[in-house]
N, C-alpha and C positions, 0 to 999 in steps of 0.2 A: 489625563493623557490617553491618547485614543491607542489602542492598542495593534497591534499590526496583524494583518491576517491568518490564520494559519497555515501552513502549507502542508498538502498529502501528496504522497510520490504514489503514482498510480503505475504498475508494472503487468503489461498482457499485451502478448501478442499479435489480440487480434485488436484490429485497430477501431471499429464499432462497436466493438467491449472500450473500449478507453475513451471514445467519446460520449458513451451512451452514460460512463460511471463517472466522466467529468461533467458532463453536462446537470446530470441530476444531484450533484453533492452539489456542485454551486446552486443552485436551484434550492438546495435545504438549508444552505448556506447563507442565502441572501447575496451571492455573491461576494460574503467576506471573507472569502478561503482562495488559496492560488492552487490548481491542480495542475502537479507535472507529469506529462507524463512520458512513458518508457516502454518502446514495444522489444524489448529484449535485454537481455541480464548486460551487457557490456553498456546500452546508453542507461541502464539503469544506474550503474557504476560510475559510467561519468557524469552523472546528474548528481549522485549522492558523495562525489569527489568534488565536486565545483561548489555546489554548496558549502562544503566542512572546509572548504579552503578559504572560501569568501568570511567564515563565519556566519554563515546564517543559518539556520536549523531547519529540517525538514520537522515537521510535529507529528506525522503520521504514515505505514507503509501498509498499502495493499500490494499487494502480488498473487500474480495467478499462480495455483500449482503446477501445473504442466505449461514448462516453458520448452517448447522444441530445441532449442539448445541454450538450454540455461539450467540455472538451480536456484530454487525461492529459498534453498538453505544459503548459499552463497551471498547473494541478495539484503536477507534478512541479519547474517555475520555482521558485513560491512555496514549496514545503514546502523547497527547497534553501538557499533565499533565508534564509529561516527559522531553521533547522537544520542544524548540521554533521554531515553522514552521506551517506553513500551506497548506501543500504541501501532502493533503489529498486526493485520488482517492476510490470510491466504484466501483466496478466493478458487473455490473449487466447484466440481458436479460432483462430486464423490461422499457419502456419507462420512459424520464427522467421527464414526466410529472405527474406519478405514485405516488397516494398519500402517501407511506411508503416510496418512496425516496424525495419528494418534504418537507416530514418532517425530513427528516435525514439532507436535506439540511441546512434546517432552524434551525436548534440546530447545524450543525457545517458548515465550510467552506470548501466548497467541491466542487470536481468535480466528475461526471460520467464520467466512459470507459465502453462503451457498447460490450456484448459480440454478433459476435466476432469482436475483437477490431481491430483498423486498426496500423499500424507501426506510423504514425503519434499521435495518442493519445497514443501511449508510449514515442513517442521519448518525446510529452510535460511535462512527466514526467522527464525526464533528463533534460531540459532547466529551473530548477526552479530558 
């Protein structure tokens, strides 16, 4: 039975970040992964609402840290809330030793992709 792709909810507002990080997972992906994406917390919300109503699972969340008006802790709540995974990425400039992310850590289970990211910190987003 062939299996279905995975899907990763990609959240950033800038929008050359989100094609530039859809473009290249499908790319490592072979294109058997669906990337959604979400240039602010409220379509990220109804992306990861449409989903868990249809029944279908997102498998994986990046989110940038700095959303101009949003929260990657808000974000990160609902997608968990949602979905059983933990296959959570924040994507930031800021070192991972930085106390706004060293606390984001610590309320959820996460990893940093630092920008700019390398092909190998996407591809471990596809090996979950």
């Amino acid at each position: 039975m062939e299996r279905e792709s995975k899907s990763i909810l990609v959240v950033d507002d800038e929008v050359l970040i989100l094609e530039s990080i859809k473009s290249q997972l499908e790319r490592l992906g072979n294109h058997q992964v669906t990337i959604l994406l979400a240039d602010s917390e409220e379509e990220a919300h109804e992306i990861i609402d449409g989903y868990h109503a249809s029944g279908k699972s997102i498998d994986a969340l990046i989110s940038d840290f700095r959303l101009p008006q949003g929260s990657p802790d808000a974000i990160i709540t609902h997608f968990k809330l949602c979905f059983a995974t933990n296959a959570v990425y924040v994507l930031t400039g800021m070192p991972e030793n930085h106390p706004d992310i060293q606390a984001l850590q610590k309320r959820h289970s996460l990893k940093v992709i630092h920008k700019p990211w390398s092909p190998e910190e996407l591809l471990s987003v596809l090996t979950l």
